[in-house]
N, C-alpha and C positions, 0 to 999 in steps of 0.2 A: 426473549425480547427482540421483535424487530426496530433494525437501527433501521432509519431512511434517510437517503442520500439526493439531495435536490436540483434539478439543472436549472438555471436560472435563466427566465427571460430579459434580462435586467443586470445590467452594470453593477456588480458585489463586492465588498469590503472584505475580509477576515476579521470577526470581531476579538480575536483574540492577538493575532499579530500585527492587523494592520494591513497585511497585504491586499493589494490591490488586484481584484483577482479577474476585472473586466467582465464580458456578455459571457454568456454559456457556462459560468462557473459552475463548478462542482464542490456543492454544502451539505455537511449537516444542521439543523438547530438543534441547542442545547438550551433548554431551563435557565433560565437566570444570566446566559452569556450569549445569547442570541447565533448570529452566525458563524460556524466555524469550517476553513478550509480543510481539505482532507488530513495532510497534515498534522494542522493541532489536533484533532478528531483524532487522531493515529488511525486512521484508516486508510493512510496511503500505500499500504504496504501490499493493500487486497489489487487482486488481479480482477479486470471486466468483463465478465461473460456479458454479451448482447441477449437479450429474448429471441428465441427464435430455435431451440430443442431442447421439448419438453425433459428428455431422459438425460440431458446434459446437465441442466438446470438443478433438477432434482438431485443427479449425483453429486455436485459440488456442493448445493445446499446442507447435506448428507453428510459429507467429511469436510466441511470447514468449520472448524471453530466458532472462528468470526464469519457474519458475512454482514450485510448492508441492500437495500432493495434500492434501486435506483431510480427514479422518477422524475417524469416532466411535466410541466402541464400544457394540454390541449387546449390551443384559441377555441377550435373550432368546437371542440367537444363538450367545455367548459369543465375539465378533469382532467386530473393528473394519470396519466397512462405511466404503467411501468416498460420500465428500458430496458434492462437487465437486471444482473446481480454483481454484487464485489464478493468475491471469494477469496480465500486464500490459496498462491498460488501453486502448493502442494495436491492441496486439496480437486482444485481447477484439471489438475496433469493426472491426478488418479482417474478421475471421471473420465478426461478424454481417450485413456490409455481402455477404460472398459468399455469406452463407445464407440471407436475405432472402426469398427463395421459401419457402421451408421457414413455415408459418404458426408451428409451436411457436418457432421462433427468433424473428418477430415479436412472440410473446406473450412471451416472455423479455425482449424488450429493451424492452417496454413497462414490463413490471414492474419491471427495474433502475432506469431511468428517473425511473418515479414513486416507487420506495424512496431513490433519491439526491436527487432533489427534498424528500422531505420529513424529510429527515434535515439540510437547510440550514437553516440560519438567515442566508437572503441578505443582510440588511442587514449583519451582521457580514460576511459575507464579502466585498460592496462594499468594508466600513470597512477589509479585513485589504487586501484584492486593492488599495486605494489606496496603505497602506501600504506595499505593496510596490514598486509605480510611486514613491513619493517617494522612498525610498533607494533605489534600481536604476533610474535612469529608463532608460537606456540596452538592458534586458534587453527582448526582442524582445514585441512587441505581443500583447496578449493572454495571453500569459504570465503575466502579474500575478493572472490573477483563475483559470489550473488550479494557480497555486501555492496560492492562496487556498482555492479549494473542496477542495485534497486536507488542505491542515492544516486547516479548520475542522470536518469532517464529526464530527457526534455520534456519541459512544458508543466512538469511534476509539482516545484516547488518545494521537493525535496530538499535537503541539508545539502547534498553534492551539487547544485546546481547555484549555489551562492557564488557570490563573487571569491569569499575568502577561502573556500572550499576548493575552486580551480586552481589557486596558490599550490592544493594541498595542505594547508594549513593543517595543525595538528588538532585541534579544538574539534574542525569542522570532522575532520574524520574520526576522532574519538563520537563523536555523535552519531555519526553514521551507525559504529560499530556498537554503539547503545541499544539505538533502535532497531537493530538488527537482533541481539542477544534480548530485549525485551520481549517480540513478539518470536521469535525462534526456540528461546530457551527457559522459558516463563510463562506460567498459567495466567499471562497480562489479559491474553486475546479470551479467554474463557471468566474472567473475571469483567470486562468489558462486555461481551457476550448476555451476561446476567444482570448488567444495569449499575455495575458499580461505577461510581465517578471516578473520573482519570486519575485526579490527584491521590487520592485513596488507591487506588489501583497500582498505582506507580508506587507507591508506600509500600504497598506490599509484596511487591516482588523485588526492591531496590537491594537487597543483600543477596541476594540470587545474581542477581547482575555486576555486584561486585566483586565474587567471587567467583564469576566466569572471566572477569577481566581481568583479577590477577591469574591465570590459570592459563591464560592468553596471554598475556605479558612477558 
């Protein structure tokens, strides 16, 4: 099943949270619930390859799970061009590690690099990735801080970029650490992949996820 992922020419709502998501938004539609932010989609977790190497593209298409095709649509052309792909970002690192020859994938992965880099605000994400080590000491080493950097990144809409999430509140970072053991440790992203609705999806991985949390705990 291809998911499609839409840039919006036009000022966009979240039909499902409400959020205000302004010009150049990034949506899926869904059936029956109209527009949803990456986000609710649970697709924020995918990393974005731009178009622009064929043998990149393919490889990450290849070993991601999930992925998502991106699209905008042309004034001029009167069609929606694709942009890239959302990949998962395991998947993204395999590919570039095998295309590493290829100079254009070097310059690629320089640039994701230094766009992720400055879209951190590391000290919060120490303060968040700590947080996450005191209530889960037991969750496996280093963990704590790719939980950290996927909910903090700017501009995301993510869980760690809430107001009550900066507190560090405990709620917002048990969510963090949800969505993180959903799509990491659960056939979520393959059962999404194949067309099943969220809710249902989340139903059936949700004692998987409980019993990583106690385990973590």
């Amino acid at each position: 099943m291809d998911i499609k992922v839409f840039i919006t020419n036009q000022d966009s709502t979240c039909d499902e949270c409400g959020e205000k998501l302004g010009h150049h938004a990034w949506i899926t539609l869904v059936e029956n619930k109209g527009a949803l932010c990456l986000s609710c989609a649970d697709l924020d977790h995918l990393a974005f390859l731009p178009a622009g190497s064929a043998a990149l593209t393919r490889r990450s298409a290849k070993y991601s799970t999930l992925s998502a095709v991106v699209l905008k649509w042309s004034r001029a052309r009167k069609h929606y061009e694709r942009q890239g792909l959302l990949v998962e970002e395991a998947a993204l690192q395999r590919a570039e590690q095998e295309c590493l020859d290829d100079a254009d994938v070097r310059a690629i992965r320089r640039e994701r690099e230094s766009e992720r880099r400055s879209e951190m605000d590391q000290e919060y994400v120490s303060s968040f990735a700590e947080r996450v080590r005191q209530l889960f000491p037991n969750c496996p080493a280093g963990r704590e801080q790719v939980i950290a950097e996927h909910a903090c990144q700017k501009y995301s809409g993510r869980v760690g970029r809430s107001a009550q999430a900066k507190t560090l509140d405990e709620k917002s970072v048990l969510l963090a650490v949800i969505a993180h053991i959903r799509h990491a440790e659960t056939n979520y992203d393959e059962f999404l992949s194949q067309g099943m609705d969220r809710p249902l999806a989340r139903g059936e991985v949700q004692d998987e996820i409980d019993e990583v949390l106690a385990r973590w705990q």
